[in-house]
N, C-alpha and C positions, 0 to 999 in steps of 0.2 A: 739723328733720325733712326728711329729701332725698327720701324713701320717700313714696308715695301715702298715706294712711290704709289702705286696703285690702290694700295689699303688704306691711304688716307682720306679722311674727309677734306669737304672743302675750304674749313678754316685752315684744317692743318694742313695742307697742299700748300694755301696760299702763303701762312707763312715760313714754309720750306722754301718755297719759290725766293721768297723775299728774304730769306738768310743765306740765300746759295747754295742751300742743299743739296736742292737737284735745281736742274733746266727745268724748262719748260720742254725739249725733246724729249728728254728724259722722262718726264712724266707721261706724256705720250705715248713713247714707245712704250712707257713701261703695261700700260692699261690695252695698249694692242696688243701688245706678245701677248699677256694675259686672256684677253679675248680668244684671239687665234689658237690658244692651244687649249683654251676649255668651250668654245663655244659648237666644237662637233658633238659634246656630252650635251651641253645646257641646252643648243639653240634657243638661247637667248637676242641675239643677233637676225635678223635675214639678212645685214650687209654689213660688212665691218667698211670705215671708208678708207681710200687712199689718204696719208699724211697731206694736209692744205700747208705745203710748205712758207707760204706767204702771211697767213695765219698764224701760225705756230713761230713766226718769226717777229711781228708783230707785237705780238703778246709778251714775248721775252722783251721786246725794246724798250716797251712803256712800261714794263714792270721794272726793268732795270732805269729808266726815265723821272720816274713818278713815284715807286717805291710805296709807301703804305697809303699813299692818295688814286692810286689804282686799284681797279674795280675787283675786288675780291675773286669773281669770277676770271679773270683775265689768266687766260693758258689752261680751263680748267677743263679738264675732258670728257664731255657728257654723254650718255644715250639718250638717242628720242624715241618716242613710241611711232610708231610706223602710220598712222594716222594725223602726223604735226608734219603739214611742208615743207623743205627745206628746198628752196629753187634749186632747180639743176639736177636732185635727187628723186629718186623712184620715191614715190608715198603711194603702196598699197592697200593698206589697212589689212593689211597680212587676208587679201581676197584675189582670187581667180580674177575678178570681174576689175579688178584693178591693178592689176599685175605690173603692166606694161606703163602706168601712166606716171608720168614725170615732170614734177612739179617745176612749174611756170613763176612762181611767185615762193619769197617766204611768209609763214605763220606770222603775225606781230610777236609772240613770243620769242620765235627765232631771230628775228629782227633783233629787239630785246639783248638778247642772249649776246646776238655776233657783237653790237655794240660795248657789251661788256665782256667783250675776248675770250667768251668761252669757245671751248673746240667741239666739233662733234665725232665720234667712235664711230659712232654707226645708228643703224636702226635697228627699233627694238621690237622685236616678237610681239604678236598679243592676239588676243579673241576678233576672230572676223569682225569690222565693223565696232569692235568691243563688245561686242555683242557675247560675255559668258564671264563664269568666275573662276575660269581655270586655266584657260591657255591653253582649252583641249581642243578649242574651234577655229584655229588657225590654219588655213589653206594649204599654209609650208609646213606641218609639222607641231606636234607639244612642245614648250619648254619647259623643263625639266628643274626643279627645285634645285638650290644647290646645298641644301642643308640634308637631302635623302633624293635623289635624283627619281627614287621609286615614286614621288609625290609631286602632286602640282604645284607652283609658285604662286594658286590665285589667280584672276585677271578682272578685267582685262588687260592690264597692265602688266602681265606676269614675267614677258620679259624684259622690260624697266627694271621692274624688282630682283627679276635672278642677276640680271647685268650689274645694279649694285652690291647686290649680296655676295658675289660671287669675286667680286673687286675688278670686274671687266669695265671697268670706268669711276668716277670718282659719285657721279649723283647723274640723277635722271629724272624724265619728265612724261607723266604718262597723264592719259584724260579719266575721270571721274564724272559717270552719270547715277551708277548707284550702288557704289562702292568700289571703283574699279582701279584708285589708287589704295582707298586705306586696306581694302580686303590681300591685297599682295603682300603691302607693306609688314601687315601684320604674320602673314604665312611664310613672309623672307626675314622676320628679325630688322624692319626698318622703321623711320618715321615716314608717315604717307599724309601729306594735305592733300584736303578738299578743300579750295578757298570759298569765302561768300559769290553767290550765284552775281556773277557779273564787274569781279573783282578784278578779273582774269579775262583778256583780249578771246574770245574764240575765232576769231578770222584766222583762217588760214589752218583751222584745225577739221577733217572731215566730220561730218554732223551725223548723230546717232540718233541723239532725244534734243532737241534745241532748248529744247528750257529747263534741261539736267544738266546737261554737261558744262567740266567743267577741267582746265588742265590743271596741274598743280605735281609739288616737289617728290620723289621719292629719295631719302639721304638717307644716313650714317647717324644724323644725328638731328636734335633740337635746332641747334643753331643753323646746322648747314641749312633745315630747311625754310627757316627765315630768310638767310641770303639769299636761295632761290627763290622765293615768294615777291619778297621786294623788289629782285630785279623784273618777272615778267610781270608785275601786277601791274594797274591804272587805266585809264579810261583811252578811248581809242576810238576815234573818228572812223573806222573800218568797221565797228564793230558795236553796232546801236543800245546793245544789253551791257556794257559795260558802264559801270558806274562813279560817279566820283567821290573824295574823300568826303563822310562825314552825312552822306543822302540818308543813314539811320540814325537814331537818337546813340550816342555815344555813351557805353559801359566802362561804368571808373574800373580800369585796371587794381586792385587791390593786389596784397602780396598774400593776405592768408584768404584761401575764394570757399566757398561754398557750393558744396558738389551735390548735385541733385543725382538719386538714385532710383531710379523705378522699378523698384525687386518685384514688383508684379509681374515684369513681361519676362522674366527669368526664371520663370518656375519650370518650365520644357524647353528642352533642346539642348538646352547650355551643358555641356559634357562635365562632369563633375569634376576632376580636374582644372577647366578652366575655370570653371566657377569661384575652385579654390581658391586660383592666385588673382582671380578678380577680387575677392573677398578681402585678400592680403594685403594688397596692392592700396586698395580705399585704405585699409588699416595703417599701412605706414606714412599714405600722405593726411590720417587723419592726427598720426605720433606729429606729424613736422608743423600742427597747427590749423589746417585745414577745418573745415567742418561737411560734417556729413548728413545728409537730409533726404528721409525718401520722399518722393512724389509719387506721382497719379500720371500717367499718358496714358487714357483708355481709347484714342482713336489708333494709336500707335500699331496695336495689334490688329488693325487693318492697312496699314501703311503699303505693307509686301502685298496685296493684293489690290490696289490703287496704283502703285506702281506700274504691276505688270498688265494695267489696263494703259496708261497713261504715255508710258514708255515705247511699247511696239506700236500704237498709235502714232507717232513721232517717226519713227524706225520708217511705218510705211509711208509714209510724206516723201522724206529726205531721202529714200532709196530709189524712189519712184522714176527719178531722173535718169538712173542706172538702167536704161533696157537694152542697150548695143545698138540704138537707131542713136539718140542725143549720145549717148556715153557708156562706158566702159565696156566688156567684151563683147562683141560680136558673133553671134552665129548665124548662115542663112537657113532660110527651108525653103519650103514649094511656096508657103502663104507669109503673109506679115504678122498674122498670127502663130504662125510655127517658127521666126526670128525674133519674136519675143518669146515666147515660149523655151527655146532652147537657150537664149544668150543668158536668162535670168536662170533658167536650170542649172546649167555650164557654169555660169558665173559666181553664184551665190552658194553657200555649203547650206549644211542643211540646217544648222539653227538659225542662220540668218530668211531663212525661206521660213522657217516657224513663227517667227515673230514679225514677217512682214504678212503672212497669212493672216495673223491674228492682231493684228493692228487695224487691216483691211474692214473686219469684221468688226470690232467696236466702231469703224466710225463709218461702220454702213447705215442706210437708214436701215429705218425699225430698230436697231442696235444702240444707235447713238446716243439716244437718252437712256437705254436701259442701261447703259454700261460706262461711254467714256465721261458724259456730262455728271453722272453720283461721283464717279473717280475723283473728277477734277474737284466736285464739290467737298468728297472729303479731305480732298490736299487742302482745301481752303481751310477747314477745320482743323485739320493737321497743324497747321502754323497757326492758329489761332491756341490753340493748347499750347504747344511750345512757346512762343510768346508770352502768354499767361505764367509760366513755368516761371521764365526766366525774371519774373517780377519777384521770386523770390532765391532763388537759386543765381550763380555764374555761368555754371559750365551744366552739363547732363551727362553723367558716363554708363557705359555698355563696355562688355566684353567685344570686342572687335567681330570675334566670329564665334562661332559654337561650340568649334572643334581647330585640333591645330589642323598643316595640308592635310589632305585626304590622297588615298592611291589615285592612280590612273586608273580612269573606269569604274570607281567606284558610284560617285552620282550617274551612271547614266539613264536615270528619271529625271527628265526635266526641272520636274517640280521640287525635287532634291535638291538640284541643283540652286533654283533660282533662290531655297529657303536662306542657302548659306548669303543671303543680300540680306537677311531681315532686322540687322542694327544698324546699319549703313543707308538704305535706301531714304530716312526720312531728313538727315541733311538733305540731299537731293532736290524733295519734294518740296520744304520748306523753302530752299536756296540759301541755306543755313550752313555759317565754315564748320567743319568737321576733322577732327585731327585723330588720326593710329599710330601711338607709340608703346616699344615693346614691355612687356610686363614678363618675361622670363621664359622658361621654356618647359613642357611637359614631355613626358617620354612614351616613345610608340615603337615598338619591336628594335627596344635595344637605341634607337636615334632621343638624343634631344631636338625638338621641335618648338623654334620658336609661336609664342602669341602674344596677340597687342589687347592694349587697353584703348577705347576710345570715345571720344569726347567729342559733344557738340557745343558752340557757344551760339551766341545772340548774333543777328548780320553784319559786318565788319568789324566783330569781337575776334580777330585771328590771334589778337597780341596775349589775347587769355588765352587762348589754348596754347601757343606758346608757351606761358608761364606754366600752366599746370602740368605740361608735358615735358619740362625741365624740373621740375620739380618729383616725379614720375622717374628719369631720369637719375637724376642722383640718387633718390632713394635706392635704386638700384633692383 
């Protein structure tokens, strides 16, 4: 083994595990110490855990018991995003207004998870609520890239991302409403699923946008994120929007696919650099057989603004419960109106009060039909183009993001901000899987900067993104 313990992914963990390479302490310990002495740079972390010595004891017995008939994940040391319950465990959503509260139940994912003997590190950094693309809107503090610490990791998921990036754990699990895994994914040098809407248990995961969100893999690699996929995916009696094998028409997997490109929506923004190696990138999985085909999504370039109709609309539902009277921080005053008023002030940072402001407001009346009801109706459209797409195409690829990280502070216009969602947001919409794998790195004051290439398929088409994302992958 030439690799740290902690540098591995989780195929190759597990078969170090399984040749004796290391422990299962050993790997452990190995991805704690790592933690603890880089996570006062990263804060990637708000809680690194105590060793579950029972756990960790466990895992070594049925791996030593069972040997390759045990669950790949078993001893494997993850991070979760701070928004996925873990009983017993604080789950704040990296917010004031939830600081204190401590989960009563696990996620089904976590469930999931414990049954296949993975361990957990800790919990992992992210944007209030998820609520941003950068991990600048966390209560506790930024996390900090680990490829240029001057830059952000993405989010909301950003400290998921810097936690594998940085090999403070072996692979991680962050939520995706509109882009909040592949957007990291791609700013850390990772693979980032978004599975199909309803693929993936949400019980037990705190609620942003309820018919976005979605949890799914941040790894090392192709494969590892398949093992994580399979173990949390399937339907789930907790969890009503989950769906079962086979509810879409099924896409023949082929081995050479047809990659639909819509260089239309690519004319602005895309930084010329990335552009390059998006360009590159089609070109070599076109050398290895593939074919290349442009298309047409002309609702597309309304997507980003249906979204951010559609999204804080959500936001203000499911936050609404949060007033310090039913749940989470408390503050009093003179009136009942001055203990809502402060607890949501106190409680909430300021982008989460942005966008429950402005969710309020599309689904006020007189607003309602001018604003949330065309949104929803152009999602409907939305998916109705993609679908059409896919009748001739496999897959759809985009450059991940526009640009590689960005400094600290440098989006601080909102709407800067929300643009870097504008190739990711329409999996979301659709509830279509979506996959960010790395396509290389360009250079910014001296740093290589990794960025992803990313792909959407048809609804429980994961195993093609898969293939073309190994394929992506080797080409190198």
């Amino acid at each position: 083994m030439t690799k740290k313990p902690n540098e591995l992914g989780i195929i190759e963990a597990a078969r170090a595990l399984r040749a004796r390479e290391c422990t299962v302490r050993e790997l452990w310990d190995a991805c704690v110490t790592a933690a603890k002495e880089k996570n006062l740079e990263l804060n990637a972390y708000l809680e690194i855990f105590e060793a579950d010595d029972a756990a960790i004891a466990a895992a070594q017995e049925r791996i030593d018991r069972e040997g390759d008939a045990a669950p790949l994940l078993s001893g494997i040391p993850l991070a979760i995003k701070d928004n996925i319950l873990i009983e017993g465990k604080i789950a704040s959503a990296a917010s004031k207004m939830l600081e204190n509260y401590r989960a009563t139940y696990d996620a089904t994912v976590i469930t999931k998870l414990k049954e296949a003997g993975a361990l957990f590190v800790g919990r992992a950094n992210m944007d209030e609520f998820a609520m941003g693309s950068s991990t600048e809107h966390s209560a506790f503090g930024s996390t900090k890239n680990p490829h240029d610490p001057e830059r952000v990791p993405g989010g909301s998921s950003g400290g998921s991302a810097a936690a594998v990036a940085a090999h403070l754990c072996i692979a991680a699990l962050g939520t995706d409403t509109g882009g909040s895994i592949r957007q990291p994914a791609a700013l850390c040098g990772l693979v980032g699923v978004k599975p199909t809407y309803g693929a993936v248990s949400r019980s037990g995961a705190i609620a942003m946008g309820s018919s976005l969100d979605q949890i799914g893999p941040l790894t090392k690699s192709v494969e590892d994120a398949k093992v994580l996929f399979d173990t949390i995916r399937g339907i789930d009696p907790m969890d009503a929007t989950t769906i079962p094998d086979g509810l879409y028409p099924s896409k023949e997997v082929s081995e050479k696919l047809v990659i639909g490109v819509p260089r239309h929506l690519l004319t602005e923004g895309v930084q010329e650099d990335v552009r390059a190696a998006f360009d590159e990138t089609l070109k070599k999985l076109e050398s290895e057989g593939h074919t290349l085909v442009d298309i047409e999504l002309p609702t597309s370039g309304h997507a980003l603004a249906a979204y951010y109709v559609l999204m804080p609309a959500e936001v203000s539902t499911n936050l609404a419960r949060l007033d310090g009277v039913r749940y989470g921080h408390a503050s009093r005053g003179d009136t009942l109106l001055e203990d809502y008023l402060l607890s949501r002030t106190e409680g909430f940072g300021e982008e989460t009060r942005r966008r429950i402001l402005l969710g309020t407001f599309v689904l006020s009346s007189g607003y309602i039909d001018a604003y949330y009801r065309k949104a929803d109706a152009a999602r409907g459209v939305l998916r109705r183009e993609y679908d059409d797409a896919f009748e001739k195409v496999d897959v759809i690829a985009f450059p991940t993001t526009l640009s590689p990280a960005f400094k600290f502070g440098e989006k601080s216009d909102p709407i800067s901000m929300y643009l870097e969602d504008i190739f990711t947001v329409t999996a979301n919409l659709t509830g279509m899987p979506a996959l960010s794998v790395p396509m290389g790195t360009v250079e910014r004051d001296g740093r290589a900067l990794p960025i992803g290439i990313h792909f959407t398929a048809p609804h429980q088409a994961e195993e093609i993104l898969f293939n073309v994302a190994s394929a992506v992958e080797k080409a190198g």
